[in-house]
C-alpha distance (Angstrom), angle and dihedral (degrees) to the residues before:
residue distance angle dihedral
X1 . . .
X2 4.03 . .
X3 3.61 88.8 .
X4 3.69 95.3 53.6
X5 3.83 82.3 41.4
X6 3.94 92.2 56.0
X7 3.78 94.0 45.6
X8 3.96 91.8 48.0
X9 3.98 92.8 59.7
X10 3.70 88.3 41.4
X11 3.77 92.7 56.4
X12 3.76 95.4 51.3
X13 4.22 84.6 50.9
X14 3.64 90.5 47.5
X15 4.27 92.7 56.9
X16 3.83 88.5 39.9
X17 3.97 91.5 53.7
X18 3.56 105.5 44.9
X19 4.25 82.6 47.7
X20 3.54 86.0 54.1
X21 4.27 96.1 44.3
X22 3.62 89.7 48.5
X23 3.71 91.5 50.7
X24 3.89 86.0 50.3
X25 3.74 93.0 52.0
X26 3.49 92.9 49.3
X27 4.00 94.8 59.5
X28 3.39 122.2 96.8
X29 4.49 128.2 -139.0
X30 3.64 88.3 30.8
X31 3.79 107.6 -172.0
X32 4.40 118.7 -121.1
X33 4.32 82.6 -105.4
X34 3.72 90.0 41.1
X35 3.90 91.5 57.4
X36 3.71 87.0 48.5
X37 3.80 91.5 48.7
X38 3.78 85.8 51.4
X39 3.86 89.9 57.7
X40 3.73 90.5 44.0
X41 3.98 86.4 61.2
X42 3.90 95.6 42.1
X43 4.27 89.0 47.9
X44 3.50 85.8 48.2
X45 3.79 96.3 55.3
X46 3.78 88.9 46.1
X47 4.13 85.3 58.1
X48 3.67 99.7 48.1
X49 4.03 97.9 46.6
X50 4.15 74.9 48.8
X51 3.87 92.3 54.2
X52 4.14 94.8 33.3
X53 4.13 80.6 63.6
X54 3.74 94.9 46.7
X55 3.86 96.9 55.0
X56 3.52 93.5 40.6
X57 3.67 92.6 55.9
X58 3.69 102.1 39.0
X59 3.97 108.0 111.1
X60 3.70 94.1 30.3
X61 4.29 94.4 95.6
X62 3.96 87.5 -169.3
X63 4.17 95.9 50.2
X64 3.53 93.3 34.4
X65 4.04 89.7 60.6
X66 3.82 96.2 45.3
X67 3.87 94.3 57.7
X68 4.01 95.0 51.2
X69 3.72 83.6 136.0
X70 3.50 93.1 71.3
X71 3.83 102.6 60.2
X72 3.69 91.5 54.7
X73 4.48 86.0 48.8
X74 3.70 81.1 49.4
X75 3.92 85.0 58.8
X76 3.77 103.3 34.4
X77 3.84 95.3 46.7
X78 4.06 89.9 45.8
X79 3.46 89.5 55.8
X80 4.03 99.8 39.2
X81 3.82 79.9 55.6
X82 3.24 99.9 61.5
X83 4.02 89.0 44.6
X84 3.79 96.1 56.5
X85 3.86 88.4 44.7
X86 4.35 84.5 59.6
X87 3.54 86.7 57.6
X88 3.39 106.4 38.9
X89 3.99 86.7 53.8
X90 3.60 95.4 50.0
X91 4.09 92.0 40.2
X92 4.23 83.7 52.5
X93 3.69 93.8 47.6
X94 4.08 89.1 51.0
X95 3.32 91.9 58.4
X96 3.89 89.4 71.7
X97 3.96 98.9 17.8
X98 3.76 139.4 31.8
X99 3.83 108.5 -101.5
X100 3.57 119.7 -151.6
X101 3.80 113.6 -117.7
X102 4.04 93.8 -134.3
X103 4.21 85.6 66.9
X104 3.72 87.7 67.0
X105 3.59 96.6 46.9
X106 4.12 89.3 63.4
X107 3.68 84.2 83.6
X108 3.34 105.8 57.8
X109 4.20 101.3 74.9
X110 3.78 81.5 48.6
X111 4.39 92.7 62.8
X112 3.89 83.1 40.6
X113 3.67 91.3 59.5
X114 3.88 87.2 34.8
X115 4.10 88.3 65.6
X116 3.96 87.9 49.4
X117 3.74 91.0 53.3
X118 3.05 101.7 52.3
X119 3.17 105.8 54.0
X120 4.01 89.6 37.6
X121 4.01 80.8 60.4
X122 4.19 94.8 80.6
X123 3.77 95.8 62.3
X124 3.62 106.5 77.7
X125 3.95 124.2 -139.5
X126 4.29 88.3 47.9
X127 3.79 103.7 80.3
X128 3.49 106.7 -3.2
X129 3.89 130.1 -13.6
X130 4.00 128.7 -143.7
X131 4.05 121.4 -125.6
X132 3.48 123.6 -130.5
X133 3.56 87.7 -106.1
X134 3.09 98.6 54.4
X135 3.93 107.9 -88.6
X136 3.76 139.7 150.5
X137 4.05 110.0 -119.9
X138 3.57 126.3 169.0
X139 3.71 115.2 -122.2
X140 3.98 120.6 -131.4
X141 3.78 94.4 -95.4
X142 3.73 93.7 58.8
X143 3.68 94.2 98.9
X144 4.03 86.8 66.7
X145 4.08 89.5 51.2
X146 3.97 88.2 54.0
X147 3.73 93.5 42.5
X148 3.61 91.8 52.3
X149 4.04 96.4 51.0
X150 3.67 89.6 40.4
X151 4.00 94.6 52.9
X152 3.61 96.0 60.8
X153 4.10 92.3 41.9
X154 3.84 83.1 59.6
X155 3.90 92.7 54.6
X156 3.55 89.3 50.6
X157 3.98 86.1 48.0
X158 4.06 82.2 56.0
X159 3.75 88.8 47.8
X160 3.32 100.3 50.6
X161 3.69 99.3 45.2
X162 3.99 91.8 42.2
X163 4.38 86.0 61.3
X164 3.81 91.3 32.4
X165 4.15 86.4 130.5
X166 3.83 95.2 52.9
X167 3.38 95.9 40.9
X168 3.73 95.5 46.8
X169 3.65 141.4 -134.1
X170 3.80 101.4 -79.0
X171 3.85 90.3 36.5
X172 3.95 91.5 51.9
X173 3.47 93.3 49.6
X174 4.06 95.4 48.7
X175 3.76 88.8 52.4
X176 3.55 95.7 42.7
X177 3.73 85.6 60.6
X178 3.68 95.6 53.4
X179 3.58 95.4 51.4
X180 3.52 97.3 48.3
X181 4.03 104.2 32.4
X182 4.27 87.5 66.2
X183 4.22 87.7 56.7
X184 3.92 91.1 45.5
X185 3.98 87.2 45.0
X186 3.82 85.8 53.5
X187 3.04 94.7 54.2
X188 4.13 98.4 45.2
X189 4.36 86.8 53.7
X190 3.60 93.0 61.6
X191 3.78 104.6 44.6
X192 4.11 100.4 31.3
X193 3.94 102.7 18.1
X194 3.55 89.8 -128.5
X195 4.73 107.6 149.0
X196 3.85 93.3 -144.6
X197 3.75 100.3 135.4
X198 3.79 99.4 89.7
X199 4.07 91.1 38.1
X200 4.33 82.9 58.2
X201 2.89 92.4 47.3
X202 3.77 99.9 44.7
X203 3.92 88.3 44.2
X204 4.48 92.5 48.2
X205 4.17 81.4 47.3
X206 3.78 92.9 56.9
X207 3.56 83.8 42.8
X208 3.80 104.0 52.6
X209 3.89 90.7 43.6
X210 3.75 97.1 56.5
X211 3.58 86.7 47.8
X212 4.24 92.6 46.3
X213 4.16 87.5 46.0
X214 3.88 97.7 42.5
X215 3.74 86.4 50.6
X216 3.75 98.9 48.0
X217 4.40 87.6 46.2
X218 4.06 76.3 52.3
X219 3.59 90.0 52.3
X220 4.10 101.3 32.7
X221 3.87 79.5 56.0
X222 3.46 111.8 51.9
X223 3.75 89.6 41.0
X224 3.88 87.0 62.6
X225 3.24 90.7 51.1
X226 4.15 94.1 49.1
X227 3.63 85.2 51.3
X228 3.95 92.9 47.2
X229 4.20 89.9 51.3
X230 3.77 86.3 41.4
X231 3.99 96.7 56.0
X232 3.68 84.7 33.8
X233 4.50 85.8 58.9
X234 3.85 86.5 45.4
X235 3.61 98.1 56.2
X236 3.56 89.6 42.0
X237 3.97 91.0 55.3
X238 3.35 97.8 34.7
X239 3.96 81.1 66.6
X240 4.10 85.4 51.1
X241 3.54 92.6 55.8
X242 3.82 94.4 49.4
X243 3.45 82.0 50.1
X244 3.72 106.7 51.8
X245 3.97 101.7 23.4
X246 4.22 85.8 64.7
X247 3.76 105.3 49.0
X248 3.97 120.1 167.8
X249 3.38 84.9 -123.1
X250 3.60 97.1 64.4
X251 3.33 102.8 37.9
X252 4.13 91.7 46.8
X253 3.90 83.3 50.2
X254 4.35 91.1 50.2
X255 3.67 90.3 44.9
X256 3.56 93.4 47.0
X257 3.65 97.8 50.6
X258 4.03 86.5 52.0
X259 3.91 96.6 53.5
X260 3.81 86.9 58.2
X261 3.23 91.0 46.5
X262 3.73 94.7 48.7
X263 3.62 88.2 66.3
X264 3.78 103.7 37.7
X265 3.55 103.8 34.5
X266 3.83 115.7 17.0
X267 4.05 94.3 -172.7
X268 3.35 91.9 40.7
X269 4.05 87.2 58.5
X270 3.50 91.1 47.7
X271 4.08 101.9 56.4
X272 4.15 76.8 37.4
X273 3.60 84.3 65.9
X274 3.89 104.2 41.4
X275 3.43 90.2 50.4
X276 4.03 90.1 50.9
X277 3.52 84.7 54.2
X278 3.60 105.7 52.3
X279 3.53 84.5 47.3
X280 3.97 96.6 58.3
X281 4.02 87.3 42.6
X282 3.56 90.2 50.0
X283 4.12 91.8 49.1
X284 3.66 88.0 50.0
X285 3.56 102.4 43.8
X286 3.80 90.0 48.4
X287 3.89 94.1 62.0
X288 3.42 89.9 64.9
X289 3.57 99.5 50.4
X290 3.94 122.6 106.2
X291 3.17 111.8 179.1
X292 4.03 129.9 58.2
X293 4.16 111.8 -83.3
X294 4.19 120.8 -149.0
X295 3.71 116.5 -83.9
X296 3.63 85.0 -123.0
X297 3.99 95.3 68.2
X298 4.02 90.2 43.4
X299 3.80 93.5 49.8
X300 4.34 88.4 49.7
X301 4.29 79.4 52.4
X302 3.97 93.7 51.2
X303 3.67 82.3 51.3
X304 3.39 102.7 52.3
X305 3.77 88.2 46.7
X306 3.90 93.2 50.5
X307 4.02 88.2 51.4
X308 3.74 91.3 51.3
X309 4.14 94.3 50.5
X310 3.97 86.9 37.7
X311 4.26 80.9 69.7
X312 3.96 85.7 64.6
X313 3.38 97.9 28.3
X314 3.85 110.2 41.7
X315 3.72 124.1 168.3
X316 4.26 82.5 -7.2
X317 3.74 91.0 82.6
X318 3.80 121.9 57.6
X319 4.13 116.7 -178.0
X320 3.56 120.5 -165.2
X321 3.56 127.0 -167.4
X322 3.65 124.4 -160.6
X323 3.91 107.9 178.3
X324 3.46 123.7 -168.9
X325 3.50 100.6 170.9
X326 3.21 139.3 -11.9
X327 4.13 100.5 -170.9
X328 4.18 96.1 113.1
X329 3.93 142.3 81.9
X330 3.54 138.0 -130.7
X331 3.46 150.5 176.1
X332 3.77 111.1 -77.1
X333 3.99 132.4 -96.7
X334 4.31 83.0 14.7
X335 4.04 90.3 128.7
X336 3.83 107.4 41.6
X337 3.79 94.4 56.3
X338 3.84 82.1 54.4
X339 3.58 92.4 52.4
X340 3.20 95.3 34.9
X341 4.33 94.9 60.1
X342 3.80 80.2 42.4
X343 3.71 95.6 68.3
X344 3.86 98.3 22.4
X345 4.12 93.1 51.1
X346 3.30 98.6 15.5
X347 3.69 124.1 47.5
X348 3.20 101.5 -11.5
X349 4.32 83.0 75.3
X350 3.63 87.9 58.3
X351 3.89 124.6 91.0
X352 3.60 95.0 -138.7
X353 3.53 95.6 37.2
X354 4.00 120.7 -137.5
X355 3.89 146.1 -126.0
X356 4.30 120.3 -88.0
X357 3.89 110.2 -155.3
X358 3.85 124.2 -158.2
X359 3.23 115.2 -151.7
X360 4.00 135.3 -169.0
X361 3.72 123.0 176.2
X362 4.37 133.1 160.6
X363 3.80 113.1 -123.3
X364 3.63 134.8 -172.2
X365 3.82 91.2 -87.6
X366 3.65 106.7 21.9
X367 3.76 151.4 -36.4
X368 4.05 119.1 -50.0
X369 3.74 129.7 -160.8
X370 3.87 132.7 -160.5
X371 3.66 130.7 -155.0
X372 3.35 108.5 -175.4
X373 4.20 141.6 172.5
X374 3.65 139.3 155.6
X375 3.42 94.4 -132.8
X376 3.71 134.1 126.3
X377 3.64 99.6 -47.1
X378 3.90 121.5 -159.1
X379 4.17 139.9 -149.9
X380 4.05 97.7 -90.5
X381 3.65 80.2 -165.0
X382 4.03 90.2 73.4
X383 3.68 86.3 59.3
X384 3.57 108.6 46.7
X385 4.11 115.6 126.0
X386 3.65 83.9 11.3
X387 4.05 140.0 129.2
X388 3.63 113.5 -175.8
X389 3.56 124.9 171.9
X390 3.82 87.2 -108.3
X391 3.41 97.2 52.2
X392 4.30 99.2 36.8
X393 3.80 88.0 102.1
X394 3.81 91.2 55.6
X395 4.25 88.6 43.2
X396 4.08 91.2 62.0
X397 3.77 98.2 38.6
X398 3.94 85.4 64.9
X399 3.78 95.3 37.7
X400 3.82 81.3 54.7
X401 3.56 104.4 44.0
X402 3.98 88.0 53.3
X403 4.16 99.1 47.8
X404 3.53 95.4 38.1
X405 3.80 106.9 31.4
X406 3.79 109.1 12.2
X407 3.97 83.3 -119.8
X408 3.59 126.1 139.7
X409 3.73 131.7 -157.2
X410 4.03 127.0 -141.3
X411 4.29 123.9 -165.0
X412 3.91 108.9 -153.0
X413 3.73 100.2 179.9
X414 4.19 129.3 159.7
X415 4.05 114.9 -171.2
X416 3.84 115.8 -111.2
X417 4.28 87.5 17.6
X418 3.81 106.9 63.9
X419 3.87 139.3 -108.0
X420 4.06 130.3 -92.2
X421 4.17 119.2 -153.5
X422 3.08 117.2 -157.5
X423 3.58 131.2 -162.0
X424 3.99 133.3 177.5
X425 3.58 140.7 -174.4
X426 3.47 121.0 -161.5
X427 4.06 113.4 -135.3
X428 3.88 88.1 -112.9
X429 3.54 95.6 69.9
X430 4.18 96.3 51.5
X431 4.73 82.0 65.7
């Protein structure tokens, strides 16, 4: 009656798993631990059509004798189990935390002594012996097979506790579960008889992948809406840029310079004008660009811009440019605004005027630029947490740098000596 019992529950299990591997197959961007989970499941259905046969056979001498096999796949799949389950732990933990590689080596005696096992298994009176009518009994070594199994649960008991904060509370506590549930099932087989392991198990495994798919929806979510805010920011500085890369002021002061022109030096005007144009085109084509552009197109921009305030300027402004390299991207219109303070705050406040340098260099980590003057200078400390209308253009090329390139942008500035901008891209960001 127990065994018909046992194989009953196991049945109902075996339907629910094989809904819930086909449901796994069936999902799409599985994760590297998700993959294992998903062979977890398919090993586990493979160990409870094993077990369903046992308990229907048991008390049938003849049957039970013809299916041998099945008693040593009872073992080997048990044990395999609890081997995939190491990895899977340690390949979920590593998604958060480096894992050292020695922690996945503790399986490895374990599948050794696996092989031996299993083929141990076929000679009765070792593991487990069989009745004459037809019953399971465990042999005298059977302690050793438990003790084995249960050994490298207990590391993974270890494990889990040890990353308990990456892992999480409700994480922790599921794997807890499944590492300790199999020892207490152990135990429960050899005093009342009762085949639970594989329905735990089965049971913990529906469990832990509810848990693993809720918190990846959680996760595919709020990543959609990060992106949604984040295209949402662009748009909205895109719109600043527009705004503060064509000032009246500048354009009054280009069209100026051209009228004069017009009457004193008719070619002059002319190449005035084409490069006014490609600069407008440029500004306008840039606001619709997503994706970081070469350095090499945003330095021929700067230099457009530097010959259009050279008209007002003259032999006032001096630009240097000092480049290193020029093998990197970035985020469009990041180096005029630069310039662009540089004269405007810089020298452009001076008398005499003053020199701009542009500087690219490789570092350890990444590439760094340098816009530099000895203008003016200011107190950066006045404009800390702040976004004035001066300073908007400044605002978005660092908002820019950071979603787009993971680069970040420093001011060092002393009044009456000059200011330096610096900008850096880390290596990562140039994949």
């Amino acid at each position: 009656m127990l065994n018909q019992f046992n194989a009953a529950m196991e049945l109902s299990v075996i339907v629910m798993m094989m809904a819930l591997f086909f449901a796994c197959i069936l999902k799409k961007e599985r994760k590297a631990h998700q993959n294992l989970l998903v062979g977890i499941i398919g090993l586990d259905i493979m160990a409870l059509v094993c077990d369903f046969g046992l308990w229907m056979s048991l008390g049938n001498s003849e049957l039970i004798k013809n299916i041998k096999i099945l008693w040593a796949l009872n073992y080997l799949f048990a044990y395999i189990l609890i081997i995939l389950f190491h990895y899977y732990l340690l390949t979920l933990i590593s998604v958060k935390v480096k894992v050292p590689k020695t922690l996945y080596y503790i399986a490895i005696p374990l599948a050794i002594i696996v092989t031996a096992i299993y083929f141990s298994s076929f000679y009765n009176g070792i593991f487990f012996v069989i009745s004459k009518s037809g019953e399971y009994v465990h042999g005298q070594l059977n302690w050793v097979n438990e003790l084995i199994r249960i050994s490298l649960l207990l590391v993974d008991v270890v494990i889990t506790v040890i990353y308990s904060k990456k892992l999480g509370i409700k994480q922790t506590v599921l794997l807890l579960l499944y590492e300790t549930v199999p020892i207490a099932s152990f135990f429960f087989e050899n005093r009342y008889r009762l085949g639970i392991i594989y329905i735990a198990v089965s049971v913990l495994i529906l469990i832990e992948y509810i848990s693993v798919s809720v918190e990846q929806d959680i996760l595919l979510a709020k990543q959609k809406q990060h992106m949604a805010e984040q295209e949402k920011r662009l748009t909205v500085e895109k719109t600043k840029i527009m705004i503060s890369q064509i000032q009246p002021h500048f354009l009054y002061n280009v069209i100026s310079s051209i009228m004069s022109f017009c009457r004193e030096d008719p070619e002059k005007a002319v190449d005035a004008l084409a490069d006014f144009s490609d600069y407008l085109r440029t500004n306008m084509h840039s606001l619709s660009i997503e994706t970081p552009v070469s350095f090499k197109k945003e330095l021929e921009h700067v230099q457009r811009y530097v010959k259009l305030e050279k008209f007002r300027f003259s032999d006032r402004l001096d630009v240097e440019y000092d480049i290193g390299t020029t093998d990197f991207f970035l985020p469009s219109l990041t180096l005029q605004p630069l310039v662009e303070n540089a004269v405007k705050h810089g020298i452009g406040q001076r008398p005499d005027g003053g020199k701009i340098i542009l500087k690219t260099s490789l570092e350890n980590k990444g590439v760094k630029i340098t816009v530099s003057d000895d203008g003016v200078g200011f107190d950066t400390s006045v404009y800390e947490g702040q976004e004035t209308a001066e300073h908007i253009g400044i605002s978005n090329v660092r908002s820019r740098l950071s979603a787009m390139c993971s680069g970040t942008l420093t001011i060092d500035s002393t009044p009456d000596s000059g200011t330096v901008v610096t900008v850096f891209l880390p290596f990562e960001s140039q994949i």
